[in-house]
C-alpha positions in Angstrom: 6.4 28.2 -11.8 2.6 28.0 -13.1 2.0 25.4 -15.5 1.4 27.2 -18.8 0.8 26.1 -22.4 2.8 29.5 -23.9 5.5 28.7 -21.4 5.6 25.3 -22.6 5.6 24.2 -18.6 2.2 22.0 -19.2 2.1 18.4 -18.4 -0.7 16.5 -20.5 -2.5 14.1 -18.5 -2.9 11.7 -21.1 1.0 11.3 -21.5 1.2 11.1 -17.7 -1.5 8.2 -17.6 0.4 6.1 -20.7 3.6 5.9 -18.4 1.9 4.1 -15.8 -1.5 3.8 -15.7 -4.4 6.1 -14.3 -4.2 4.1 -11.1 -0.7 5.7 -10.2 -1.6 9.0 -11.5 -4.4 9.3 -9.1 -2.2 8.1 -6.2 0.4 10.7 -6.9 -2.0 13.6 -7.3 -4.0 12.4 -3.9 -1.0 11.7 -2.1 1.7 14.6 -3.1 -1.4 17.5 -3.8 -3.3 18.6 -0.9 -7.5 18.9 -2.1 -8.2 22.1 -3.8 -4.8 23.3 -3.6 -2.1 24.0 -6.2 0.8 21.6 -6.5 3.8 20.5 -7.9 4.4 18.0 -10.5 7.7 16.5 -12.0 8.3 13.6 -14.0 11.5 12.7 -12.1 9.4 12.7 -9.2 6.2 11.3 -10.3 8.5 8.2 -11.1 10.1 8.0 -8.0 7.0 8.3 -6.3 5.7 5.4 -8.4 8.9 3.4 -8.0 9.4 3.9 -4.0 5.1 4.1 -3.5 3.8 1.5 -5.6 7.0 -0.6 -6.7 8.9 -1.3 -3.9 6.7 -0.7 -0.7 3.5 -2.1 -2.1 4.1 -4.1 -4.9 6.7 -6.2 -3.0 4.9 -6.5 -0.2 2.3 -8.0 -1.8 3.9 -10.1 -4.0 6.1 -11.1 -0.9 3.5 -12.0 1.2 1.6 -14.1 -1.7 4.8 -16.1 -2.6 5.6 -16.7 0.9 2.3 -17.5 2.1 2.1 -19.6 -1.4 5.1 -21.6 -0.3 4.4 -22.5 3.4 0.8 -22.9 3.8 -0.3 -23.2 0.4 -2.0 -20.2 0.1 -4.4 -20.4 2.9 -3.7 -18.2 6.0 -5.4 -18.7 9.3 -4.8 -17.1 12.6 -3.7 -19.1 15.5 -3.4 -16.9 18.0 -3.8 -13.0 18.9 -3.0 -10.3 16.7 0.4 -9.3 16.9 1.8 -5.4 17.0 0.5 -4.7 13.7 -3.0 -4.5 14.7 -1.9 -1.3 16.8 -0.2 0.4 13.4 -3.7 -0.5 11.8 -6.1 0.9 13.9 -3.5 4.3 14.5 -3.7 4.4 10.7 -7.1 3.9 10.5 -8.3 6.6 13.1 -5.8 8.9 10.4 -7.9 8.0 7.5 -11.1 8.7 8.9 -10.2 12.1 10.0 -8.1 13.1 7.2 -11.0 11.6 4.5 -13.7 13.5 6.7 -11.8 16.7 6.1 -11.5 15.6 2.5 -7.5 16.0 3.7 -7.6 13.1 0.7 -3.7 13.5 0.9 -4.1 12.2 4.5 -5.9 9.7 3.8 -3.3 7.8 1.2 -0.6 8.1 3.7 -2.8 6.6 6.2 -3.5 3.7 4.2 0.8 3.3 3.2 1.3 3.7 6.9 0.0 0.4 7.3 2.1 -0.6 4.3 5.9 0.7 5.6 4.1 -1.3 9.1 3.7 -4.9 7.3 7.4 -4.1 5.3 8.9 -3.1 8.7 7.3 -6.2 10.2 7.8 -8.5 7.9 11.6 -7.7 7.9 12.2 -8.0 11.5 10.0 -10.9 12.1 11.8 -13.0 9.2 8.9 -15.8 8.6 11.5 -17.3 6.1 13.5 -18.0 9.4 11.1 -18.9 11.2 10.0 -21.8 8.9 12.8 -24.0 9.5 12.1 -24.6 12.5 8.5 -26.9 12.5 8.0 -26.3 16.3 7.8 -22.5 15.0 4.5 -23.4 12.6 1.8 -21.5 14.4 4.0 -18.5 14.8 4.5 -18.4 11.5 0.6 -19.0 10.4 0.4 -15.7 12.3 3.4 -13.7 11.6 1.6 -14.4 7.7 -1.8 -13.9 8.2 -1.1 -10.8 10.1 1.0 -9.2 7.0 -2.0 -10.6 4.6 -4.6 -8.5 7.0 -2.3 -5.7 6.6 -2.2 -5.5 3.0 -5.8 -6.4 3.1 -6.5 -3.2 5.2 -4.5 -1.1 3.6 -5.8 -2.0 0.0 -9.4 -1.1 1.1 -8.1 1.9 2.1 -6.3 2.9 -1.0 -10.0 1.5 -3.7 -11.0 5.3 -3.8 -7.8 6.1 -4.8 -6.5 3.4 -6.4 -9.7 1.4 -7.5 -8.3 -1.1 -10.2 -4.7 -2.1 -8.3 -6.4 -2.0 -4.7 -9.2 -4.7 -5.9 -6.1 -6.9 -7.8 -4.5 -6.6 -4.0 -7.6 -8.1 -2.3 -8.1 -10.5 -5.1 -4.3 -11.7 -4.2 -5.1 -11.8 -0.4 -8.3 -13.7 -0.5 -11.0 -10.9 -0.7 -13.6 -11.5 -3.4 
């Protein structure tokens, strides 16, 4: 059904950017509403989209992968060795974004850059660097298992500044990009 102020069916923007911010408003109508075309919008699932997009798959990464890093090496990441299967899920994601952003396919684009994301949560799950860390002979595996997840985030947070300028520059801020 149309959206329609005698209908009552009308969604104010200015209500929808007091719930959570304009940040998440413009990641939900990029992501879920193809360029130039009509879409739907729901408030049940404009909060799920903000509670399973930005909540739980980014915003715990992040603060995952700060705390964690935090804990074992202070902070500081290095690599110390080659990339590991992430690298593969970036660039894939990558060559995605370009082609989608160049056919203003902006939709395309944001699930590009949270392909990378659901990578670094997939990762980070099976790789277990909170295992890993008991074991000391384990400590350059680890610096990479962590810088690798940082680099993720980082790439996936440049990605998502046109969309989400505000949050993506406090997610490179967190990681180490000034």
């Amino acid at each position: 059904e149309k959206m329609s102020k005698s209908l009552g069916t009308a969604v104010e923007p200015l209500e929808a950017l007091d719930r959570f911010g304009p940040d998440p408003l413009r990641l939900y109508l990029t992501k879920e509403i193809a360029f130039g075309s009509d879409g739907d919008f729901s408030w049940e699932r404009y909060e799920d989209r903000y509670n399973v997009d930005l909540a739980n798959n980014l915003g715990n990464l992040v603060s995952r992968i700060a705390a964690i890093a935090d804990k074992y090496r202070g902070g500081v990441l290095t690599p110390t060795g080659s990339a590991g299967r992430l690298t593969g899920v970036a660039r894939q994601a990558l060559e995605e974004y370009r082609q989608s952003m160049d056919a203003f396919a902006l939709e395309g684009g944001a699930a590009a850059a949270f392909q990378i994301v659901d990578g670094a949560n997939e990762f980070i799950a099976s790789s277990e660097p909170w295992a890993i860390a008991r074991d000391p002979a384990r400590a350059d595996e680890l610096s990479q298992v962590l810088f690798d997840v940082a680099e993720a985030v980082r790439v996936a947070a440049v990605l998502l500044l046109p969309v989400m300028p505000k949050s993506a520059a406090e997610i490179l801020r967190r990681v180490g990009e000034t």
